[in-house]
C-alpha positions in Angstrom: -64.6 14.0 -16.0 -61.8 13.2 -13.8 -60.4 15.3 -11.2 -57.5 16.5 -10.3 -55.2 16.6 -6.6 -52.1 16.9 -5.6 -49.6 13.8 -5.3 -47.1 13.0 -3.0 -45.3 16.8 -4.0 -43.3 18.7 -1.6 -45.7 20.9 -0.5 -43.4 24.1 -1.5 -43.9 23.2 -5.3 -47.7 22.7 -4.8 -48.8 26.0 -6.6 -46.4 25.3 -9.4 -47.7 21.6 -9.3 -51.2 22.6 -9.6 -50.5 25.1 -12.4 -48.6 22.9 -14.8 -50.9 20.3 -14.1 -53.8 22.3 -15.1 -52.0 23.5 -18.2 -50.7 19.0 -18.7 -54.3 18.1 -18.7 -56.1 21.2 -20.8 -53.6 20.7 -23.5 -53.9 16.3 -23.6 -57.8 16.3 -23.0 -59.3 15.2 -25.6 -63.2 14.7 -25.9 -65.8 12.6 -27.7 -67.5 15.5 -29.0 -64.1 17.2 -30.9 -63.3 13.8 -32.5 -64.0 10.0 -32.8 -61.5 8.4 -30.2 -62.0 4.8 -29.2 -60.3 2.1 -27.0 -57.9 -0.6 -27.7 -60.4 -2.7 -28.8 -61.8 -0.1 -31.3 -65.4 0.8 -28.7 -66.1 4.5 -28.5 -64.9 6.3 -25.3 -65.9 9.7 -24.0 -62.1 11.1 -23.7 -58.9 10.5 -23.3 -55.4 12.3 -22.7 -52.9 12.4 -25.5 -49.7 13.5 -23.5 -47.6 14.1 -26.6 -49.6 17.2 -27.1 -48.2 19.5 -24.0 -44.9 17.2 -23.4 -43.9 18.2 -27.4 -44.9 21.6 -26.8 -41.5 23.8 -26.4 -42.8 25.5 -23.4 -44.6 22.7 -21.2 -41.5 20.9 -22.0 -39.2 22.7 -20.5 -41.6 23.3 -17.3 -42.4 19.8 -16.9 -38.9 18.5 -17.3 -37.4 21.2 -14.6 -40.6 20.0 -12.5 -39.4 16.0 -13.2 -36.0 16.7 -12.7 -36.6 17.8 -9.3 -38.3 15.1 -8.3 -35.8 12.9 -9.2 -33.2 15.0 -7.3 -35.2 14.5 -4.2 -35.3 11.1 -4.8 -31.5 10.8 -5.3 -31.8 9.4 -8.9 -29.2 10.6 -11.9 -30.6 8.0 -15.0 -34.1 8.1 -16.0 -35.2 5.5 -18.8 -38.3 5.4 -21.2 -40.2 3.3 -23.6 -42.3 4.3 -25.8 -43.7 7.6 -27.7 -45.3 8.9 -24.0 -42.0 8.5 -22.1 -39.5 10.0 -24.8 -40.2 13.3 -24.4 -40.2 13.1 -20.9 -36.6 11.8 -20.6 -35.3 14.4 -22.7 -37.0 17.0 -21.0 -35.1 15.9 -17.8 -32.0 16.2 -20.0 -33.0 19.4 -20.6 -33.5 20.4 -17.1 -30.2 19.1 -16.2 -27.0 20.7 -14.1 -24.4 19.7 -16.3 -23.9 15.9 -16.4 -26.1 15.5 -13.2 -28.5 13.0 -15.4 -28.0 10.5 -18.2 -31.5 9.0 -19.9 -32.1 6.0 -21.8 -34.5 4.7 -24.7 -35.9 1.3 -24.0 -36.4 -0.3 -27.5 -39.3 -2.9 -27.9 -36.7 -5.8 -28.7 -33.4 -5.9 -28.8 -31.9 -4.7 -32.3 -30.3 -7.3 -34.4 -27.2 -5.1 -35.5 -24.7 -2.1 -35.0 -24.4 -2.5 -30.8 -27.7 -4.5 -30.5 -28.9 -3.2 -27.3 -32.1 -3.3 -25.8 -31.4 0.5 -23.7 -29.9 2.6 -25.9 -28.1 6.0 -24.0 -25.0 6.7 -22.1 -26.8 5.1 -19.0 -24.7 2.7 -16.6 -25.9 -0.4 -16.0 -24.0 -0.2 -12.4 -25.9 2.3 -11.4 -29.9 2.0 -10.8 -32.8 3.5 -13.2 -36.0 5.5 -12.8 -38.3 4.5 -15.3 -40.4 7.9 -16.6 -43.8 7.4 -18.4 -46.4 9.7 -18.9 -49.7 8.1 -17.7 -49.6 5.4 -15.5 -53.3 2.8 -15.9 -53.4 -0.7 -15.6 -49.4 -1.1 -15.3 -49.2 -3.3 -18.5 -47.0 -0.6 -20.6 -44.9 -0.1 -17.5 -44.4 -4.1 -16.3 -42.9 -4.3 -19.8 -40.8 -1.5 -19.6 -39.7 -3.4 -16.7 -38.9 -6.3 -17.8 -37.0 -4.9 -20.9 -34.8 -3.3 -18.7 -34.2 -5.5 -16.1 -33.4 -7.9 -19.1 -30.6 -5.8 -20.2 -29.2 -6.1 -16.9 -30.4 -2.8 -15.1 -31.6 -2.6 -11.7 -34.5 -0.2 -11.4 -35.6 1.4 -8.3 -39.0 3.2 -9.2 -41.3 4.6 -11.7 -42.3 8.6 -12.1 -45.4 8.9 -14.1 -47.2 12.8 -15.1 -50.6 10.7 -14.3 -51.9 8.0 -12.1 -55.6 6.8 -12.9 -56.4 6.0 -9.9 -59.3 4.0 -10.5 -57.3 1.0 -11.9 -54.5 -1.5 -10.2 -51.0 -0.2 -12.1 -49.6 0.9 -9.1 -50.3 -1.8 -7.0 -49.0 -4.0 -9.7 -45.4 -1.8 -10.0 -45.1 -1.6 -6.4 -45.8 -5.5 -6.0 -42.2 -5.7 -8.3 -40.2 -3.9 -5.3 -40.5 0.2 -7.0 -41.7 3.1 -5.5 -44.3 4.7 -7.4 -45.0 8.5 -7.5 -47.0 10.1 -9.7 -46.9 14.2 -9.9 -51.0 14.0 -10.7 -53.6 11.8 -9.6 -56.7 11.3 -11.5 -59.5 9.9 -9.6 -63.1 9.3 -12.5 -66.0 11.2 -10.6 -68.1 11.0 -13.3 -69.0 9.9 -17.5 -67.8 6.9 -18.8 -65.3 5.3 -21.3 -61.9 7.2 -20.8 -58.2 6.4 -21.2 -55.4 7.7 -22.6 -53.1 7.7 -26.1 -49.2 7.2 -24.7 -48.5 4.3 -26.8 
């Protein structure tokens, strides 16, 4: 099973770090032996994490959005952006967590939509001002390269990505940082042991 340490967190919100990441990863764990889970390709894997479980929860919401919202702050960003079902919840839950107007989010749709406003980012965002794309786990950087692309399509700049999870034994954030973002992740997950794992954001 994978472990658990601290990311690049100030180290004043390390005990509350630790303790919503403990609760983030006892409610998304899901095992082999509680149900039949399986890869992309359909092959049996021992577990995986289904985010959607603690970030629709109406009490991890609100911790983990106040905990994503300050990291933004301290990385001086006021839009966030998401695509797809893991990264939804998180950019309202930053909402959520906000002073007033101090953040706008955005939905990043799969394709553009053919009527009404047709846009590919739908929110108040401004595309004069830069994005932080939020996503829930961050793996082999697939998900998130296409988030990027989306975006930057639409004609947003986009200065980093903020992700609950990093697996750590795969290349995503080499790949995210090799397109000019930062990359921070509030957990890293690093596979000591078992095999077959991965996770359900899509």
């Amino acid at each position: 099973m994978p472990s658990m340490d601290r990311g690049t967190f100030s180290s004043s919100s390390r005990a509350e770090l630790i303790e919503i990441g403990r609760k983030l990863y006892e409610e998304a764990l899901v095992r082999r032996e509680d149900e039949l889970i399986t890869d992309p390709r359909g092959q049996p894997i021992g577990w995986l994490l289904d985010t959607r479980v603690p970030t629709l929860d109406g009490e991890l919401f609100t911790e983990v959005g106040s905990v994503i919202a300050e990291r933004l702050r301290e990385r001086g960003a006021r839009q966030v952006v998401g695509y797809g079902f893991g990264a939804h919840p998180l950019v309202c839950s930053v909402l959520a967590a906000s002073e007033g107007d101090e953040f706008k989010g955005g939905l990043i749709r799969e394709e553009r939509k053919e009527h009404g406003r047709r846009r590919l980012v739908e929110g108040p965002i401004d595309a004069d001002q830069p994005v932080v794309m939020v996503d829930d786990i961050i793996n082999s950087g697939r998900s998130a390269s296409e988030a990027l692309r989306l975006v930057r399509s639409a004609g947003f700049a986009v200065d980093g990505l903020l992700t609950l999870f990093n697996f750590t034994w795969s290349n995503g954030q080499d790949r995210i940082e090799a397109e000019g973002l930062w990359v921070d992740s509030l957990l890293d997950l690093n596979l000591q042991e078992g095999t077959g794992s991965g996770s359900d954001s899509a």
